[in-house]
C-alpha positions in Angstrom: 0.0 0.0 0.0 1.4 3.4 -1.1 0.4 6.5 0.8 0.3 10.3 0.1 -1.3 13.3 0.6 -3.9 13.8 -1.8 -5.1 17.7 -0.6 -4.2 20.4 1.8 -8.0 21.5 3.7 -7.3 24.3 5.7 -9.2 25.6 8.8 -10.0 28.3 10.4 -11.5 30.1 13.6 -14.1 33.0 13.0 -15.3 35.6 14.9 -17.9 38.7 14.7 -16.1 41.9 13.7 -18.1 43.1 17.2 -16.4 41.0 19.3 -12.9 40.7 20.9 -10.6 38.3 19.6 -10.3 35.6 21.8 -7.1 34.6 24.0 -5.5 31.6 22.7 -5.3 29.2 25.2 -8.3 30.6 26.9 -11.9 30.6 24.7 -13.5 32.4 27.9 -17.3 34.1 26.8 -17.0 32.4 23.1 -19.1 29.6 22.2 -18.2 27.4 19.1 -20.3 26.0 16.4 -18.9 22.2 15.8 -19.1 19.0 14.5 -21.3 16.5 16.4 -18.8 14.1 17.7 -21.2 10.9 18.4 -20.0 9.8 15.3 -15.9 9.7 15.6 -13.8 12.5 16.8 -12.1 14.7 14.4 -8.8 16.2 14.1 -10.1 19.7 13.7 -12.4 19.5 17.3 -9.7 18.4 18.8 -7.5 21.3 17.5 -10.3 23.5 18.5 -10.7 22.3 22.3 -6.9 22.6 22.8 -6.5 26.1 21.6 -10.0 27.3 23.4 -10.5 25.2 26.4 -12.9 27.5 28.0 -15.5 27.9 24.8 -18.5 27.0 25.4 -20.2 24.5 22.8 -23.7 26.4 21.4 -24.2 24.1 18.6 -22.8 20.6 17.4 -23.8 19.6 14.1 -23.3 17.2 11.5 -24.7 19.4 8.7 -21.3 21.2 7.1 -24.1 23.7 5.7 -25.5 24.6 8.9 -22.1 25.3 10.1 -21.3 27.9 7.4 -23.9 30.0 7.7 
């Protein structure tokens, strides 16, 4: 079996111009928009928890629409 990268899928963290960017490391009075994890676990949750511990989950979803709006 050969392996390789096939593409590069880059994330990213948004936030309303209104607010205050959040402290890495912290995620204190944010809540996220995620995946629902009842499923697996992804890389990109985890990635998410350990930057912003303290966020507060408002929505887990496994609807990639619903989670870019």
């Amino acid at each position: 079996m050969v392996q390789r990268k096939l593409v590069r899928l880059p994330y990213s963290v948004h936030v309303a111009t209104a607010s205050p960017d959040p402290v890495l490391g912290d995620g204190a009075g944010f809540r996220l928009i995620t995946h629902d994890t009842s499923t697996g676990q992804f890389p990109d949750i985890a990635w998410l928890k350990s930057r912003f511990p303290n966020a507060r989950p408002l929505l887990a979803s496994n609807n990639a629409t619903c989670k870019l709006a």
